[in-house]
C-alpha positions in Angstrom: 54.3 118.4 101.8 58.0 117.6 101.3 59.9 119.7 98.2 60.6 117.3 95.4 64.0 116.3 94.5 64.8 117.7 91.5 67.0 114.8 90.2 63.6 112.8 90.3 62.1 115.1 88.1 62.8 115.2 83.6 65.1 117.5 83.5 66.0 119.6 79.9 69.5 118.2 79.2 72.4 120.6 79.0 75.5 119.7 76.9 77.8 121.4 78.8 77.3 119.2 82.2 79.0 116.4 83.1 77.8 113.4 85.0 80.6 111.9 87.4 80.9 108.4 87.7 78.7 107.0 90.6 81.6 104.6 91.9 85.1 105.3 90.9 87.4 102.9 92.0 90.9 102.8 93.4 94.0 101.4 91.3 94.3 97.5 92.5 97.4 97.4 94.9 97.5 93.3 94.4 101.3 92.2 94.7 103.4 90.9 92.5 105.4 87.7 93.2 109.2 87.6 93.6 110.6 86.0 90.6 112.3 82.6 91.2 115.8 82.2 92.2 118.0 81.3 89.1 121.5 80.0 89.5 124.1 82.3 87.8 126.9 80.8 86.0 130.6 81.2 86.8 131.7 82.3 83.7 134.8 80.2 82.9 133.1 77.6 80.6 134.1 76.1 77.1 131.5 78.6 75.8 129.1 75.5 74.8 125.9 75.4 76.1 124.7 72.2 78.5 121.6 71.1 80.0 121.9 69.1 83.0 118.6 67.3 84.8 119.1 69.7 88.0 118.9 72.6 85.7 115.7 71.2 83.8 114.1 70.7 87.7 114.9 73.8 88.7 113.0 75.3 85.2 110.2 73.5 85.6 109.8 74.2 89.4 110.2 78.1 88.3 107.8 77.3 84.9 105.3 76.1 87.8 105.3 78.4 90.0 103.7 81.0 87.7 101.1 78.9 86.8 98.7 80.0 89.8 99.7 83.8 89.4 97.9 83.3 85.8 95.2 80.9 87.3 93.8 83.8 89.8 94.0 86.5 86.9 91.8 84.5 85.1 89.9 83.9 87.8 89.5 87.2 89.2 88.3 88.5 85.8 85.8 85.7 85.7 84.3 86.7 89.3 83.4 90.2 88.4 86.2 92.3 87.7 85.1 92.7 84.3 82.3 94.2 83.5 79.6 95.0 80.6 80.4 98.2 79.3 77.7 100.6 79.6 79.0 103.6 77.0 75.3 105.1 76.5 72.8 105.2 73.9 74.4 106.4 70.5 76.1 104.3 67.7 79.2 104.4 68.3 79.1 103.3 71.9 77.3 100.6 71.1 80.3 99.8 68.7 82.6 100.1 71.8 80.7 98.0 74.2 80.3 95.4 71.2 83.7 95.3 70.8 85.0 95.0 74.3 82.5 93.3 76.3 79.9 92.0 73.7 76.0 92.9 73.6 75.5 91.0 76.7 78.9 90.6 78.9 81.1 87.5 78.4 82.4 88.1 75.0 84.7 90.5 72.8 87.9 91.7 74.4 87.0 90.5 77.6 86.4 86.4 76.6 89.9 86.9 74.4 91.7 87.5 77.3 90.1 85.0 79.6 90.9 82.8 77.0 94.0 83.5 76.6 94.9 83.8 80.1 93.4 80.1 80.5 95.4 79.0 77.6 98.8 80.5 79.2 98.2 78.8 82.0 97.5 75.6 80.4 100.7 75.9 78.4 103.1 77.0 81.1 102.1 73.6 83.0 102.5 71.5 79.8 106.3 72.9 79.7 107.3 72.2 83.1 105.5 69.1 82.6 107.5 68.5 79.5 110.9 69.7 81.5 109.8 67.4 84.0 109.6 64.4 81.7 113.0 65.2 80.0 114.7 64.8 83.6 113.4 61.7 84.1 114.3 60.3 80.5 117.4 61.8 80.4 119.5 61.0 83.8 122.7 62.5 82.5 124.1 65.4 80.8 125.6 63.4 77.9 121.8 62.0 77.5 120.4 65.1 77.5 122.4 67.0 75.3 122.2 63.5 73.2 118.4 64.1 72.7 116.9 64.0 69.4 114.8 66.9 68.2 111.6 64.5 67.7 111.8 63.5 71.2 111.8 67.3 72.7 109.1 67.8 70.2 107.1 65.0 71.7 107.6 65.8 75.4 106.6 70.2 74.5 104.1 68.9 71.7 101.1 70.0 74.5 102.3 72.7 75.3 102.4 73.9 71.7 98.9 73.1 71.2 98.1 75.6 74.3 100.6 78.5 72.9 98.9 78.0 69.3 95.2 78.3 71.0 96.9 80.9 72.8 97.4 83.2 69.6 94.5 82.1 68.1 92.3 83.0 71.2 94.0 86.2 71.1 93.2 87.5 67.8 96.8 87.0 66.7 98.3 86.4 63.3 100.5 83.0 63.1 102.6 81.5 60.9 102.7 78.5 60.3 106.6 75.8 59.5 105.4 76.7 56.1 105.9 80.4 56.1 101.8 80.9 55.5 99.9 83.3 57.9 96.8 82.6 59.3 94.4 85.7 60.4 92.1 85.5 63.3 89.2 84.2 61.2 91.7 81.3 60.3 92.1 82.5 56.1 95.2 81.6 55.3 97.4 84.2 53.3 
């Protein structure tokens, strides 16, 4: 008759052991994109600051391209990369597990900052979107720099929306024009 393995077997528990982690994973070597090229300026201006539609293309291009760099965070967090935490069996873990990954997976820390990273990427499209649109209205740089405030308003008033949702998704406090803070519960103070 074959021995028994003595990890199948209750065992009397002994604080001062330690139970290694059955899987302990490697640091993720994913690359990080090369920023965008940005045109420097030559430095002998009138010291006033213009806008011209080449420059607004070239922001929104850039403001685009980090769009699906966000997109496949998200998405990679979504597919399994986050997991339920499993602390153990005493009151304060529970707490932690609660707080970061919810009773049952899918809320907590982890579902703030899926949200959030789904809101980011919502918002960084609206801008170029909104750079985009200002290119097209506004042919020249006497145009442009012409705009009215109401009208840049309009064309960034999406992507506003998505950064508010942003901090609100995130737990943040934001204030509001009128100097009032708003908690993550939305109580304003």
């Amino acid at each position: 008759m074959p021995e028994a393995d003595p990890s199948a077997t209750p065992q009397v528990w002994d604080p001062t052991t330690t139970q290694p982690p059955s899987v302990v994973g490697a640091p993720d070597g994913g690359q990080v994109p090369d920023p965008p090229q940005v045109p420097k300026g030559s430095g002998g201006g009138s010291g006033k600051e213009v806008v011209n539609t080449a420059s607004l293309d070239l922001f929104a291009k850039n403001i685009e391209a980090l769009v699906p760099t966000v997109i496949a965070a998200r998405d990679r967090m979504r597919a399994g990369g986050a997991t339920v935490v499993q602390p153990g069996a005493f009151y304060d873990a529970y707490q932690l597990r609660s707080q970061t990954s919810g009773p049952n997976g899918g809320a907590g820390l982890q579902e703030r900052y899926y949200k959030t990273l789904a809101d980011l990427a919502e918002g960084l499209a609206d801008i170029s979107r909104g750079a985009q649109l200002m290119s097209k209205k506004y042919t020249s740089t006497e145009e442009l720099n012409a705009m009215k405030t109401s009208d840049l308003e309009e064309m960034l008033a999406e992507a506003s929306a998505d950064f508010q949702r942003l901090a609100d998704d995130s737990g943040a406090r934001v204030s509001d024009p009128n100097g009032s803070t708003k908690d993550p519960t939305g109580t304003t103070k």
